[in-house]
N, C-alpha and C positions, 0 to 999 in steps of 0.2 A: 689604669685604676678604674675598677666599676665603682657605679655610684647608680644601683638600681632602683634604691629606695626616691631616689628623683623622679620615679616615671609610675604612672599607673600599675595597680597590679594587672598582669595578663590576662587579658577572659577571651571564650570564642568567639569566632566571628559566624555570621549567620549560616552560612553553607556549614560550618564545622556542628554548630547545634543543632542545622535538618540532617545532619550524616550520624550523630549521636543517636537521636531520636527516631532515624530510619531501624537502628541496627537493632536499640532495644524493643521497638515492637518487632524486629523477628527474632526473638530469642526464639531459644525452642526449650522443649521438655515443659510446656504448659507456662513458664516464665514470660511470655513476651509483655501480656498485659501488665505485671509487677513493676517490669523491669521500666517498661515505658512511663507507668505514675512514676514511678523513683526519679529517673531525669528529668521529667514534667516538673515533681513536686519541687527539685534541686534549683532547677533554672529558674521556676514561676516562683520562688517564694525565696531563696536566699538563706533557707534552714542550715544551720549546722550540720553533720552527720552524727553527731551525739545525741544532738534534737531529735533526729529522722528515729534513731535507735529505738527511743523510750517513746515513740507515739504511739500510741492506743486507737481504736476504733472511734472508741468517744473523743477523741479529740477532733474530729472534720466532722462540719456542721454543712454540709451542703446541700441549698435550693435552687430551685430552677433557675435565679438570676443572678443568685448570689451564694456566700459560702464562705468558711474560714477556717484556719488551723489554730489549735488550742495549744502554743506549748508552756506545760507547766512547771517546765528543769531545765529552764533557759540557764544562760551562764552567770553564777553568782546565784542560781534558783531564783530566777526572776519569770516570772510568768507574762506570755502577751499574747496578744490573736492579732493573726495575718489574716487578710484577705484572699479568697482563692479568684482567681482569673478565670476565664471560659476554660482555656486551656486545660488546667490540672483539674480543673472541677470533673469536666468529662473524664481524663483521664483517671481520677480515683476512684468517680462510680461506676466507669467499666469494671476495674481491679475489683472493687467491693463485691459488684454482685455477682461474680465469675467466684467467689470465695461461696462452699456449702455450707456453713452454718458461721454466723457473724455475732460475736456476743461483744456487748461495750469494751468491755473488759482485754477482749483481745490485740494482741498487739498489731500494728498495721500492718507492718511488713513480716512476710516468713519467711523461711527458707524452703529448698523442694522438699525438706522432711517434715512442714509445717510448725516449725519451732520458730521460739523466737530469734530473731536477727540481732546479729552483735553488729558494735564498728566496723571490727575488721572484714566481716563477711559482706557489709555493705562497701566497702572501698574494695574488697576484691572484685564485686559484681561491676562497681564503675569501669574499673581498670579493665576488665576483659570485655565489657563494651565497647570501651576507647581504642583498644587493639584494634578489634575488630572494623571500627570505624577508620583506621589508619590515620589517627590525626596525630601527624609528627610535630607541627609548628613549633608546641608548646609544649609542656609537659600539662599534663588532666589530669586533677582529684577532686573528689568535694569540693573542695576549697577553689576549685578554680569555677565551679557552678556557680559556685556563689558571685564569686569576683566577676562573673557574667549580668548574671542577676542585676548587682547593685552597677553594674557600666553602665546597661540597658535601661533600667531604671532612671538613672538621671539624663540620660538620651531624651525620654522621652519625657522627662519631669525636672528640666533643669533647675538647681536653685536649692531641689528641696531635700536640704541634708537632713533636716529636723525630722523629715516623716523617714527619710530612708534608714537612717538613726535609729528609728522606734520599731521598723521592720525585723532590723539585722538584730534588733537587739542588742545594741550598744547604749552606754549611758550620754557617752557626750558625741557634737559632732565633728568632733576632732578625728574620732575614729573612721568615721565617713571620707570625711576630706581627700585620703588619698586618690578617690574615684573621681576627683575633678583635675587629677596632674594629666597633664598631656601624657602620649605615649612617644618615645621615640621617632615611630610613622609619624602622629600628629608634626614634630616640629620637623621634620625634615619634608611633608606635604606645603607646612606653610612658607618653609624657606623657599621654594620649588616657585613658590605661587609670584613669591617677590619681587615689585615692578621692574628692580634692577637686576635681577637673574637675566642679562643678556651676555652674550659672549659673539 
């Protein structure tokens, strides 16, 4: 009997997100820098891929020490600003200013015909990065950057569902919560650890 919903959801572990990150800065056909904010903005920020869809230009405010994302068709149309990281910061104003002409108005992400980018076109671009990185462990979508995101996040910010809550764009922190369940490794590391684990 599975009983999965007991254990954290799956996210990458570090080698898996520099093998990511390695791959989509070598896209080729002029993609690397796109592709590489794409995973950057996924991991550093926890966005949706519906969110990622509908960003605009105007929506990243980025300075030299700081910086944030505008989404304003969060789920339920609920609007909030994220923080950007060093990380994506760099990584969007590479993509930005490698773009020839940049009007607010424009959507963030393109495709190689310079149109706008759908969901689906954005989950395929993941998926054939993921290929290409070979990461079999687990299965990779959006959904699992995210699940990265918010892991990573309470790693280093234990405690705090409330802000991670207000990141992901959930209303309560019920929906957080699952990222403080152990994962299968965890309890079988701490069983291992057990004064009585002698034989």
């Amino acid at each position: 009997m599975k009983c999965s919903n007991r254990y954290r959801p799956k996210s990458l572990k570090k080698k898996e997100v520099n093998a990511l990150l390695r791959v989509a800065g070598q896209s080729t056909h002029g993609l690397a820098k796109r592709n590489y904010a794409l995973i950057q903005l996924l991991l550093q920020t926890g966005v949706r891929i519906g969110e990622v869809a509908d960003l605009k230009i105007s929506d990243v405010t980025i300075h030299q020490r700081s910086g944030f994302l505008h989404i304003s068709k969060g789920k339920g149309l609920k609007q909030r600003d994220i923080p950007l990281n060093a990380a994506v910061r760099r990584a969007l104003t590479s993509y930005i200013q490698m773009k020839s002409t940049v009007s607010p108005t424009d959507s963030l992400f393109h495709s190689k015909r310079n149109n706008s980018i759908s969901v689906r076109t954005l989950q395929a671009i993941i998926s054939q990065i993921v290929k290409k990185a070979h990461i079999k462990r687990i299965d990779v979508s959006a959904h699992t950057l995210r699940h990265t995101f918010a892991v990573n996040y309470l790693k280093a910010n234990p405690g705090k569902l409330i802000e991670l809550a207000s990141l992901m764009g959930h209303e309560s922190i019920e929906s957080v919560a699952i990222y403080t369940r152990p994962t299968r490794e965890d309890l079988s590391n701490d069983l291992e650890r057990s004064p009585i684990n002698v034989f």
